[in-house]
C-alpha positions, -999 to 999 in steps of 0.1 A, spaced: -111 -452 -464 -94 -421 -452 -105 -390 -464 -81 -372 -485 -81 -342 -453 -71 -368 -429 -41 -386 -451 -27 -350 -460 -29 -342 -427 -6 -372 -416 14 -365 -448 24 -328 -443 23 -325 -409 59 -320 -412 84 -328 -444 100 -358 -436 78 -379 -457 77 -357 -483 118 -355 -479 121 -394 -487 103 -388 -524 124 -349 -528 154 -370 -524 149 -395 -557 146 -359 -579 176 -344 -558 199 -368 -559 194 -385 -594 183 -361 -617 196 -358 -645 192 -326 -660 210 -293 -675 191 -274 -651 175 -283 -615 142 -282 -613 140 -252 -584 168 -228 -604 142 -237 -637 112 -228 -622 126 -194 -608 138 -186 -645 105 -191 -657 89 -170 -631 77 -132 -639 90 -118 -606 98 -80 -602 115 -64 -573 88 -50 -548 63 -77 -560 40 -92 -533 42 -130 -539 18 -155 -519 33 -192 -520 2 -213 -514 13 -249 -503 46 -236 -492 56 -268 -478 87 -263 -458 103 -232 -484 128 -251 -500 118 -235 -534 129 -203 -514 158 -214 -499 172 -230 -530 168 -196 -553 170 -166 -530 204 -158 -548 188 -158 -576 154 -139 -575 145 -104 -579 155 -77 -544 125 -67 -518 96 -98 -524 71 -92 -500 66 -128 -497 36 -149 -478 41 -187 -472 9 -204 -464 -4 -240 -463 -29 -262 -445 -1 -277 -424 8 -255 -392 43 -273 -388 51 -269 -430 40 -231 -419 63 -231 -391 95 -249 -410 92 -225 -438 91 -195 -418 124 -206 -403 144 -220 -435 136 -186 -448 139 -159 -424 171 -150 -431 167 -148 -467 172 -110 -484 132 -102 -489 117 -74 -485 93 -93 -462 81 -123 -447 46 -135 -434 34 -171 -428 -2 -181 -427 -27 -213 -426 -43 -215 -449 -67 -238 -466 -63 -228 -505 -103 -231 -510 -106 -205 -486 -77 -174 -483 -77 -155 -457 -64 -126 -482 -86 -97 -498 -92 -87 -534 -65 -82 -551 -35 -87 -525 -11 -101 -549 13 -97 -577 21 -133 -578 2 -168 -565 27 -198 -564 11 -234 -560 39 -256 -567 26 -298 -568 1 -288 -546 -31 -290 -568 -34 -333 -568 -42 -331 -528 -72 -309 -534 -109 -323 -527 -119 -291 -546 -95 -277 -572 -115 -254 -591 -128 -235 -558 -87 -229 -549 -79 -215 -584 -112 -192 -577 -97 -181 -545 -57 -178 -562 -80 -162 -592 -95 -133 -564 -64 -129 -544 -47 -117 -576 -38 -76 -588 -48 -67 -620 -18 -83 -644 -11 -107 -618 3 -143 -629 -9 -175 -612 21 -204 -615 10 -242 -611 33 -269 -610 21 -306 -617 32 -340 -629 23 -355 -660 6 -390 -662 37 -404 -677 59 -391 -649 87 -417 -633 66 -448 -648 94 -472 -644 94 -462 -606 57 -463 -602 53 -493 -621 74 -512 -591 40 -498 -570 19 -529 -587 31 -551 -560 12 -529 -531 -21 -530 -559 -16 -495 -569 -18 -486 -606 19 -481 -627 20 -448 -627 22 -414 -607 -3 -407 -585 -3 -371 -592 1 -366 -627 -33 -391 -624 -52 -373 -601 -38 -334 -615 -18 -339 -645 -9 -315 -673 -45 -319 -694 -63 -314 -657 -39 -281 -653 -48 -263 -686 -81 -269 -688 -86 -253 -651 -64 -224 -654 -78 -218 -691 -112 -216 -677 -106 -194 -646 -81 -172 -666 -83 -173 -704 -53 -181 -709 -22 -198 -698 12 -212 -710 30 -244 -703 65 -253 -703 84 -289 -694 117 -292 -672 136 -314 -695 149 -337 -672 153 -376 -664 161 -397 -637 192 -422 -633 189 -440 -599 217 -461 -587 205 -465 -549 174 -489 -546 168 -473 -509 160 -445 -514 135 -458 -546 123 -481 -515 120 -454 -490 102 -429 -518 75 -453 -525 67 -466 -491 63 -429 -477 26 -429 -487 -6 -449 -492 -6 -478 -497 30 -486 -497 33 -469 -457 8 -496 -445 19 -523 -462 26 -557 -442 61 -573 -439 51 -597 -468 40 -568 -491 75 -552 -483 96 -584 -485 79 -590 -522 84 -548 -533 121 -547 -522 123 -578 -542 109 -563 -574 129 -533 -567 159 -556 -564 152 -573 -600 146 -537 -613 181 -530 -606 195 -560 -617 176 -555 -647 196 -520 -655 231 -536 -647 225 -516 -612 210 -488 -625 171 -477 -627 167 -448 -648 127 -431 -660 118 -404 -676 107 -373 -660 71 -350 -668 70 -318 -648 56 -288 -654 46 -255 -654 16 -232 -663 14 -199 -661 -19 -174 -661 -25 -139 -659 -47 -121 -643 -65 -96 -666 -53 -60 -663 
């Protein structure tokens, strides 16, 4: 078995599998709201703060919102991945901040002193953690008095008519993530390293009329990207009936959310 280092190493080493499950939440969601423009509405930014974006993955969070967030973040992308690092740095560079830094990082063990920041990001990053409670130690430390921790996760319900279609490859029907760092997971952790914390849901759902991409989403990672020809044969055929199931359509619920924590003054 693969250690949970190596397969998010072959994962993240750049986006393009992580592009092929974006695209099922860009493309079909249905939602007053997208998620990105949501989260940065939620978000207790001030001009001037310093914000550290742990598990940047390639900035599109950034990217998607900079018309919208506050003048002059001082604003650190960091994560494990080198080439995320790098294709962050560059979808963002031109963005109006007040400045830009990109780091590795591994989020059990910042390279940041005491107190550095105003603001610690961690969007779906949590679930690939071997040691969760060691990185919200470390986003804990890193934090000003006052500072706010934000964590976004899954929860366990999340897409289940999508993951359910996973059953064919042996995996259980439901998300990975939301099983391995869902919302109860989330609370408890932040609750214990801060005190306190609130949560808050992006009403959203998903209406999927492309069984591609639901085939290209789903065979991006463990198991489904080492599956044999018959495996694949059998899932595009139970994606098929899915469809054919919804008149063409697949449409699932969505549970994602976020928690926020402060730091005490």
């Amino acid at each position: 078995m693969s250690s949970i280092n190596s397969v998010n190493e072959k994962q993240y080493a750049d986006s393009k599998k992580l592009a092929a499950r974006a695209r099922l939440n860009s493309e079909y969601m249905i939602a007053e709201i997208g998620w990105f423009p949501w989260v940065a509405r939620q978000l207790p930014l001030k001009s001037g703060d310093r914000i550290l974006d742990i598990g940047c993955g390639p900035g599109w969070f950034w990217a998607a919102t900079a018309a919208s967030l506050p003048e002059n973040l001082d604003l650190t992308l960091a994560d494990l991945s080198p080439g995320m690092v790098q294709e962050a740095i560059e979808r963002c560079k031109t963005l109006p901040l007040g400045s830009l830094a990109g780091e590795r990082a591994d989020a059990a063990s910042l390279p940041f002193t005491d107190g550095s920041f105003d603001g610690v990001i961690a969007m779906h990053m949590f679930y690939h953690l071997p040691d969760p409670f060691k990185a919200i130690a470390e986003m804990h430390r890193v934090l000003k008095p006052g500072g706010f921790l934000a964590v976004t996760t899954n929860g366990a319900g999340n897409m289940r008519k999508i993951y359910e279609l996973t059953t064919v490859f042996g995996s259980p029907p439901y998300d990975p993530a939301g099983a391995a760092f869902g919302y109860d997971t989330a609370e408890r952790l932040m609750q214990t390293q801060f005190g306190n914390v609130r949560m808050t849901e992006h009403p959203a759902r998903l209406r999927v009329t492309e069984p591609e991409d639901v085939y290209l989403a789903l065979t991006s990672y463990p198991p489904g990207d080492g599956a044999d020809e018959a495996q694949l044969a059998e899932f595009r055929k139970t994606i098929a009936e899915a469809f054919e199931a919804g008149n063409g359509v697949l449409e699932t619920e969505k549970e994602t959310g976020l928690f926020i924590s402060r730091e005490e003054s």
